[in-house]
C-alpha positions as CSV (number, residue, x, y, z in Angstrom):
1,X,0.0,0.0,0.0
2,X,1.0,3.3,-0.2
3,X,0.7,5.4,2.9
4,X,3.0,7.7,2.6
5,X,4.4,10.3,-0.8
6,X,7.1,12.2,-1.2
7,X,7.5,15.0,-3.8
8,X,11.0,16.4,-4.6
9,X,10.2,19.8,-5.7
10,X,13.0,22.6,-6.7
11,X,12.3,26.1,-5.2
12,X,11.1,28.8,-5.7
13,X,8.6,26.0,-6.5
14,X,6.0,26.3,-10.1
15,X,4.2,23.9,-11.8
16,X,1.0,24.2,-10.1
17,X,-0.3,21.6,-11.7
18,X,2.1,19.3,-10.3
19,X,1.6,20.0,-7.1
20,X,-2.5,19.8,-7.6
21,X,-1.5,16.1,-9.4
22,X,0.7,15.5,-6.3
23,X,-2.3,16.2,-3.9
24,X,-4.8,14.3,-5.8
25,X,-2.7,11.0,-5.5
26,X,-2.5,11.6,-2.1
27,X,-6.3,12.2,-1.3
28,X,-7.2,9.0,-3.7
29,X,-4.6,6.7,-1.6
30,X,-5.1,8.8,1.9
31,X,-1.8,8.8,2.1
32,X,0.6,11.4,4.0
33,X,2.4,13.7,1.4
34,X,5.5,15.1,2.5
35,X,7.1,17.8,-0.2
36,X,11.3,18.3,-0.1
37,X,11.9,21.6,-1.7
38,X,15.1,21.9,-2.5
39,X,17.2,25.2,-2.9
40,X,20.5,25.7,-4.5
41,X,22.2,28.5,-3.3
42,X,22.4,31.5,-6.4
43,X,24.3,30.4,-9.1
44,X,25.9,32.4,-12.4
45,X,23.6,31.1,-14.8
46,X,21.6,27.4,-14.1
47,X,23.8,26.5,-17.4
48,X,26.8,26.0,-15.6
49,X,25.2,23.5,-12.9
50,X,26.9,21.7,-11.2
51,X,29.5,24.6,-11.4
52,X,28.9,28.2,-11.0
53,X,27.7,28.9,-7.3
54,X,28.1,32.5,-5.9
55,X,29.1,33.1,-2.3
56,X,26.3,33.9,-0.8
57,X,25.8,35.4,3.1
58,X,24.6,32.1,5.3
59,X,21.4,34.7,6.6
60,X,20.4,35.4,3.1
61,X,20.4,31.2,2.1
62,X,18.1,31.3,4.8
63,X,15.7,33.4,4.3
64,X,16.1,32.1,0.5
65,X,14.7,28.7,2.1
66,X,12.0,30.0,3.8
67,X,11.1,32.1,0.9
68,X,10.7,28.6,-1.3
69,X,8.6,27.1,1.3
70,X,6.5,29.9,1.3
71,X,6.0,29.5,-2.3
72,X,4.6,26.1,-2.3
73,X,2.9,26.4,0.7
74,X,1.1,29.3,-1.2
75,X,0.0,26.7,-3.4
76,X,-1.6,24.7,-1.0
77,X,-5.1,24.6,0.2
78,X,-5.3,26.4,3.9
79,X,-6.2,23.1,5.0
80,X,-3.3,21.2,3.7
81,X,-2.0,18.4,6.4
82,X,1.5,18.2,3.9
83,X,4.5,18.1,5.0
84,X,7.6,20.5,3.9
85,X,11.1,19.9,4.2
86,X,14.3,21.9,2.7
87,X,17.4,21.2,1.6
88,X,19.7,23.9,0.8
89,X,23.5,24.0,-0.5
90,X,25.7,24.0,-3.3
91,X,23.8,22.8,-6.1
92,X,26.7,20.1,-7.3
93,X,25.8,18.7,-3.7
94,X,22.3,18.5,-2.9
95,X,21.8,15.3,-4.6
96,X,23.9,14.0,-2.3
97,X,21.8,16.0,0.6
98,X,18.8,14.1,-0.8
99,X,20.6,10.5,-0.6
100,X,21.6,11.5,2.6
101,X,18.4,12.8,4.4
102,X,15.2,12.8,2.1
103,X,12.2,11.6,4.3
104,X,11.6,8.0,4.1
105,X,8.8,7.0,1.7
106,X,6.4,4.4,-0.4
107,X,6.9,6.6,-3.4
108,X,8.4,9.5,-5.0
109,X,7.0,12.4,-7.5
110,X,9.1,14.6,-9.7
111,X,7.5,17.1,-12.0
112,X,8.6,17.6,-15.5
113,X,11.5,19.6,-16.5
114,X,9.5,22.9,-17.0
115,X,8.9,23.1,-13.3
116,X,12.7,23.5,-12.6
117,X,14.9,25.7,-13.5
118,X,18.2,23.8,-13.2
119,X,17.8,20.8,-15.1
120,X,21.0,19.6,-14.2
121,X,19.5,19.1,-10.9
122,X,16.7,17.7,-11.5
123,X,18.0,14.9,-13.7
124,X,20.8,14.3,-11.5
125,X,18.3,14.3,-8.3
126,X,16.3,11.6,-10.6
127,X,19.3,9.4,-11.0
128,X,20.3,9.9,-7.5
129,X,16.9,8.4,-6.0
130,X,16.7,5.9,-8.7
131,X,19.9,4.2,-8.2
132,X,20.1,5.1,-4.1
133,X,16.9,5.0,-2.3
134,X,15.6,1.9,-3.0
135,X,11.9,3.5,-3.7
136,X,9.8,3.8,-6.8
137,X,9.9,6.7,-8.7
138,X,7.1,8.2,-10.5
139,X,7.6,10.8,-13.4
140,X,4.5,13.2,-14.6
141,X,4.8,14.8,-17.8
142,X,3.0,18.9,-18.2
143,X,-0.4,18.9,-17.2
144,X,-1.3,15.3,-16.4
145,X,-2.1,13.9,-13.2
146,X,-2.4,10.1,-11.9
147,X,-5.0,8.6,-9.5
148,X,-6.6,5.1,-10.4
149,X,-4.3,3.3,-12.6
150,X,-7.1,1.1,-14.6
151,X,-4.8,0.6,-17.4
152,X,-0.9,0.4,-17.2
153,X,2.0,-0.9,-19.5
154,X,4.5,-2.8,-18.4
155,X,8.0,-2.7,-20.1
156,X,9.5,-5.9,-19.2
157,X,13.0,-7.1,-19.6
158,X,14.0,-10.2,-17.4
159,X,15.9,-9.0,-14.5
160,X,15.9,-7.8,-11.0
161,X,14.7,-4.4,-12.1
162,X,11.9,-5.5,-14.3
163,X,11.0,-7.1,-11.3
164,X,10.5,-4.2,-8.9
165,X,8.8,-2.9,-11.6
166,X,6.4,-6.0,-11.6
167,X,5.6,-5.4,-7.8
168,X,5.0,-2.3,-8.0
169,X,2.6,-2.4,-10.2
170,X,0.7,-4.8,-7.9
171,X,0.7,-1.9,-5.0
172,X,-0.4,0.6,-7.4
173,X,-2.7,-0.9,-9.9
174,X,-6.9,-0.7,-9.3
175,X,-8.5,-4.6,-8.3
176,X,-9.1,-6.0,-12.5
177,X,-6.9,-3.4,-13.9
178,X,-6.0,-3.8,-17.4
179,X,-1.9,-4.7,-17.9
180,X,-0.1,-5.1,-21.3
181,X,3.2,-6.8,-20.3
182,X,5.7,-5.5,-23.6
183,X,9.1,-7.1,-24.6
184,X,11.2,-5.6,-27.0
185,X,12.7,-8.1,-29.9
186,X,16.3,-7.2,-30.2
187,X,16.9,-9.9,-32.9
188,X,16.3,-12.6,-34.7
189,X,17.2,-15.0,-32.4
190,X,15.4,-13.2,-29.7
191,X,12.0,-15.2,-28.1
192,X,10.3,-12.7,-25.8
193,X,7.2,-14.5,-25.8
194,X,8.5,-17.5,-23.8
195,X,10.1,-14.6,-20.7
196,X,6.7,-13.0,-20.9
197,X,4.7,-16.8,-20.2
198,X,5.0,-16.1,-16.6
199,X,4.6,-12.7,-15.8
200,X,1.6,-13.0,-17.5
201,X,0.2,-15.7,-15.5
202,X,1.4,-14.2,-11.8
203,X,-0.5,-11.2,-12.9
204,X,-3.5,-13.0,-13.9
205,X,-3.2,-15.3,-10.4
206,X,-3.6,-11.3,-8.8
207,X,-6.5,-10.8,-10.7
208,X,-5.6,-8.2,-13.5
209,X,-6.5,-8.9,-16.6
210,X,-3.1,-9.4,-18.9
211,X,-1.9,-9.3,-22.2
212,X,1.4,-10.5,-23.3
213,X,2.6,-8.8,-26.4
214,X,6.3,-9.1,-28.0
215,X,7.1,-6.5,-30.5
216,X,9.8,-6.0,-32.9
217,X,12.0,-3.3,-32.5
218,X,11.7,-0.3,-35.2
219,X,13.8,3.0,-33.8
220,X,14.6,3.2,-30.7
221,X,13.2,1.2,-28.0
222,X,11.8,3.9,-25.7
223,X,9.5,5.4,-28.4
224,X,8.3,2.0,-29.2
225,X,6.9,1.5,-25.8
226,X,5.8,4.9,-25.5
227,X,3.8,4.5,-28.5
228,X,2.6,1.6,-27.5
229,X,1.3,3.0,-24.4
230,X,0.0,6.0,-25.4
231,X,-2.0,4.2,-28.6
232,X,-3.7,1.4,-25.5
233,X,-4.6,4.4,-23.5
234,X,-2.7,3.8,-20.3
235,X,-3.1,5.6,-17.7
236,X,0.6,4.2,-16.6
237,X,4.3,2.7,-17.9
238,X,6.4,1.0,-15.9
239,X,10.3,0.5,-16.3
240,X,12.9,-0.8,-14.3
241,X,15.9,1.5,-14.4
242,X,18.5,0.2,-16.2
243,X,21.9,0.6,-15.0
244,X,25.8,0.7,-16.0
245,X,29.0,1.4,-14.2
246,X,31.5,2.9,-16.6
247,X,30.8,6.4,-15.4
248,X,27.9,8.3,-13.8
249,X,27.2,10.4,-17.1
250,X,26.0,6.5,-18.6
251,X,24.6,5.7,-15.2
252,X,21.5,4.9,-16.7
253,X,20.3,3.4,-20.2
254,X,18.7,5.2,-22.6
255,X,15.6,3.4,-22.2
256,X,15.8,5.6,-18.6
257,X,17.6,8.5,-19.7
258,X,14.6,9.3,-22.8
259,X,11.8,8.4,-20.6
260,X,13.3,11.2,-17.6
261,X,14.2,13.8,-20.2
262,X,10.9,13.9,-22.0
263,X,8.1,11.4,-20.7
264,X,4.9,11.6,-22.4
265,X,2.7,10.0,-20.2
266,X,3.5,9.3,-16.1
267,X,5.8,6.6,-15.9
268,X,7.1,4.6,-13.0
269,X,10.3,3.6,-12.2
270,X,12.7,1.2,-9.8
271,X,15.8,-0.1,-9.4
């Protein structure tokens, strides 16, 4: 179940509409919201993230925080029971704040790219719960907002990921939801269908009712399962989050990467 959301917001916080989306979740589940606003202290230009910081007078960081929790609280009905909590620093190291001291959750909510203003941060804050907290991650695109998830899309490729992805979806999906479990051919010698046998029939033991589907790859494999989602109607898609080691730039695939720079419907995440 989820009892308890957290939203990683940057400040001063926009996106109104996120922040409505944010709330609705929480009302439909009853669930505690908690919003982290996080402030990086003034920079040159947001450009030059993670470089660029200007010293700035501890007092006036301060009232720089409080002036970001003002604005989301103003966003808030009077009523609001949310939470807020800050983080402030350097903004090469408040990713780091947020691995270190982010409130404990069921699930976290990030807000598309237009409702930052450092996209450096917000990508590298993405990567950094993905890969460090252990908790799903859910991504809204502009103006859309999640509550029942009747429909979702699974994106499955055999693994540990895929299969936080799986259970998830169990927490999160409504009692008979519709799931269309999707493998990606990759070649010729490539048999999805016999990986997706399974998964299809755990699902249907929970009482969703599943479709299997393997389809060949044509581009690249992100748009193909956007597509695919977006042309069923879900209401959700699920990915694990694929990782490497080489270097953090390559930290994730580009599955991940595509689906955080630019996703077109809300999509769910784990690791």
């Amino acid at each position: 179940m989820i009892k308890t959301i957290l939203a990683i917001v940057e400040g001063p916080v926009r996106g109104g509409s996120f922040i409505d989306a944010v709330l609705g979740l929480a009302d439909h589940r009853q669930a505690h919201m908690i919003f982290d606003v996080l402030t990086a202290a003034p920079m040159l230009s947001p450009n030059l993230a993670p470089f660029g910081t200007v010293y700035t007078l501890s007092s006036e960081l301060r009232q720089l925080v409080r002036d970001h929790a003002s604005s989301l609280r103003s966003l808030l009905p009077p009523d609001s029971q949310a939470e807020i909590v800050s983080q402030c620093d350097d903004v090469g190291w408040i990713p780091g704040d947020v691995r270190a001291s982010a409130p404990l959750a069921d699930l976290v909510m990030i807000g598309p790219h237009e409702s930052w203003s450092i996209d450096w941060l917000r990508r590298r804050t993405i990567e950094t719960v993905l890969m460090a907290s252990g908790t799903p991650l859910l991504l809204l695109p502009p103006g859309r907002s999640i509550r029942n998830v009747g429909h979702a899309v699974l994106g499955w490729k055999p693994g540990p990921t895929a299969m936080r992805a799986l259970q998830n979806l169990v927490r999160l999906a409504a009692p008979g939801a519709r799931i269309d479990v999707v493998a990606i051919k990759h070649g010729l010698a490539d048999q999805p269908e016999t990986a997706l046998e399974p998964v299809v029939a755990l699902l249907h033991r929970h009482g969703f009712g599943v479709e299997g589907h393997a389809l060949e790859r044509s581009g690249k494999a992100q748009d193909r399962l956007t597509s695919f989602a977006l042309d069923r109607g879900a209401d959700l898609l699920l990915i694990g989050g694929f990782a490497h080691s080489r270097m953090r730039e390559i930290v994730l695939g580009g599955v991940t990467r595509s689906l955080i720079d630019d996703p077109r419907l809300p999509v769910l995440m784990a690791h």
